[in-house]
C-alpha positions, -999 to +999 in steps of 0.1 A: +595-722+447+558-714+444+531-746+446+508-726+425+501-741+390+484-725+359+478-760+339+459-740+305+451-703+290+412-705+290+399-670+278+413-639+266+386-607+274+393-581+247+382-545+245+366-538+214+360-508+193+330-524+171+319-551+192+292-562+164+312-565+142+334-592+164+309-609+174+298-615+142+334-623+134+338-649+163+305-664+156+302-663+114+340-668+110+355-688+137+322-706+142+321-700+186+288-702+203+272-673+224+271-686+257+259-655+275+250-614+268+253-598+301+257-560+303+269-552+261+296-578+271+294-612+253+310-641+262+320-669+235+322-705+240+345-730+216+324-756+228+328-763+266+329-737+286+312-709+297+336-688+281+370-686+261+365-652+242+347-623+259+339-590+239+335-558+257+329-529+240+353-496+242+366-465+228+402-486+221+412-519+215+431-540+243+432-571+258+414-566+295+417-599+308+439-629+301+417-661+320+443-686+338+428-721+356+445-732+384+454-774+392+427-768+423+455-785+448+460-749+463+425-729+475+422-696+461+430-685+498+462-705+497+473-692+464+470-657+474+486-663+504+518-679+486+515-652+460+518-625+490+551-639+507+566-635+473+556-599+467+528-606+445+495-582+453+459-599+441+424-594+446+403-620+455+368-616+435+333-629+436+310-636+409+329-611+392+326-632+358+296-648+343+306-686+350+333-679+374+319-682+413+357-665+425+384-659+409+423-641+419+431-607+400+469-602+398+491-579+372+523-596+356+552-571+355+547-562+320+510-544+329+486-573+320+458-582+342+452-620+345+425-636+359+434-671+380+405-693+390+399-732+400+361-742+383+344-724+353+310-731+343+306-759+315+274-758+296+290-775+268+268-752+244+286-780+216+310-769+187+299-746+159+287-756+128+295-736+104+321-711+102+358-725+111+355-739+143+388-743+161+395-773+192+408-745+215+424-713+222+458-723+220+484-699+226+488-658+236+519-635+223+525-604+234+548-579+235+563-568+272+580-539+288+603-557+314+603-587+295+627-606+313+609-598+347+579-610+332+595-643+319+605-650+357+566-640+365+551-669+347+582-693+356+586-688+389+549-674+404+529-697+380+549-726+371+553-723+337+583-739+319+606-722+296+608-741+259+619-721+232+636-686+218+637-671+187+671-650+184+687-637+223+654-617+232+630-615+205+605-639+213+603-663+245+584-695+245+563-707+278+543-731+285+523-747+315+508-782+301+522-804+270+519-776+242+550-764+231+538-730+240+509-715+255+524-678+259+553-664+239+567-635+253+583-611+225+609-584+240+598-544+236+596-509+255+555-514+252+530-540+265+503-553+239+490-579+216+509-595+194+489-622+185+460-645+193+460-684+185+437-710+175+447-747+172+428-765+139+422-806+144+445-814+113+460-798+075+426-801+056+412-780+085+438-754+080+429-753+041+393-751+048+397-723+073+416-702+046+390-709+023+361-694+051+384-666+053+382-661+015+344-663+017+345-632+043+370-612+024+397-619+054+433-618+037+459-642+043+488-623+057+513-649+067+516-686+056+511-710+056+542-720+068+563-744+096+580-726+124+609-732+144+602-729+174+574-753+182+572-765+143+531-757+141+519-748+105+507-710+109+484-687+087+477-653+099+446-630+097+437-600+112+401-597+132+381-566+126+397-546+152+434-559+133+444-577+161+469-606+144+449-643+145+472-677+140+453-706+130+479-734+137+482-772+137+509-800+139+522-781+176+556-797+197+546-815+225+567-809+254+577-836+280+593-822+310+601-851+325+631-854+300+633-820+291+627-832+254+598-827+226+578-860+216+597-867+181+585-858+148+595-868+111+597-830+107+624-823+136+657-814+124+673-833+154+667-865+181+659-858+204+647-820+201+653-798+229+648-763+238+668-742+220+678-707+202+661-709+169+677-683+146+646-678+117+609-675+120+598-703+095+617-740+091+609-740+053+628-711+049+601-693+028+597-656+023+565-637+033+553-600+024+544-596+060+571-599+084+554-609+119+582-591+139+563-559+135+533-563+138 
């Protein structure tokens, strides 16, 4: 078993088609700070760090770069090293990132490029103060080719622990701290975004953010509504380049130590543990937009 530990998702690095007009959506609608122009590329703070969004212009929309920090017990050295004698090729980097002195470049077997790294800059350039203004970056979905080789990746190379699933394959729940889930891994023949996900501080946030969305003529297109798995509150939007955004609240948290979720009012069992969830949405409601194909 690996000793290398992702503990939280910090950035997601997205290839845009219009990068104004993302910008101006990260900044004007979800309220995130410019921390730094360098090259056409922007980088986005939520309020701490150097980064946690970066926009670089392109001909076609993808994510570039998922961001992963590391517990620090393990050198970047050492982690490469551990990484090697389990077939795992990376690149160690320098300064290859605005706010990130070195950082390890590996691929997960479903094609996606993440970024692994110990210290990131924090100018804390402060919260936002106008727009919606989520605590963090939450959670990642995205569709996989070899999805059950990539599930192993994060387990077994990264030390994530497996929480939740939605049907036998559809969609896999992984996490590496407390959150229910901080990746969800959704079965297909293709590798790409299925969505993005922003955690709001309570439910009067959530309204509020649907009314900024309103204001900027960005439909609703899911929600809100409880899951399942994990039992956050969702809404749905798409960003300018229709990449699918989940503002969430009311997460599981996850204690591995018992192998249990910290109760809630809302669970339909005590204790709650990981299971095969059969539906998308615990209320049972009907949506015009069905998530699964998105």
């Amino acid at each position: 078993m690996s000793n290398v530990k992702v503990f939280r998702l910090a950035y997601a690095d997205f290839n845009v088609i219009n990068a104004e007009r993302m910008v101006e959506y990260y900044t004007n609608v979800m309220g995130y700070r410019i921390s730094e122009e360098q090259r056409g590329v922007t980088y986005l703070s939520n309020g701490l760090d150097h980064h946690n969004i970066v926009i670089t212009p392109a001909e076609t929309k993808a994510v570039r770069r998922y961001g992963y920090q590391l517990d620090g017990k393990l050198s970047l050295e050492e982690v490469q090293k551990q990484l090697h004698v389990q077939g795992i090729a990376s690149t160690l980097k320098s300064d290859a990132k605005p706010g990130i002195s070195s950082n390890l470049e590996i691929k997960d077997p479903a094609g996606n490029i993440l970024e692994l790294f110990t210290e990131m800059e924090q100018p804390a350039v402060g919260f936002g103060t106008s727009g919606i203004v989520p605590l963090k970056l939450g959670h990642i979905a995205f569709y996989a080719k070899n999805f059950k080789e990539t599930i192993n990746f994060y387990r077994d190379a990264l030390g994530f622990n497996f929480t939740d699933k939605i049907g036998e394959s559809f969609a896999n729940f992984l996490t590496c701290n407390s959150d229910h889930h901080v990746l969800n891994i959704v079965a297909s023949n293709e590798t790409r975004l299925h969505h993005i996900a922003f955690q709001l501080k309570d439910a009067s946030h959530q309204y509020a953010s649907s009314d900024v969305l309103t204001k900027n003529n960005i439909p609703v297109l899911w929600g809100p509504s409880r899951h399942t798995a994990g039992h956050n509150i969702a809404t749905y939007h798409h960003d300018p380049d229709k990449n699918v955004v989940e503002l969430f609240i009311d997460l599981d948290v996850f204690i591995p130590e018992l192998g249990i979720f910290e109760p809630r009012p809302w669970h339909e069992e005590l204790p709650l543990k990981p299971q095969i969830w059969e539906s998308l949405s615990a209320w049972g409601t009907e949506f015009e937009m069905d998530l699964a194909s998105v």
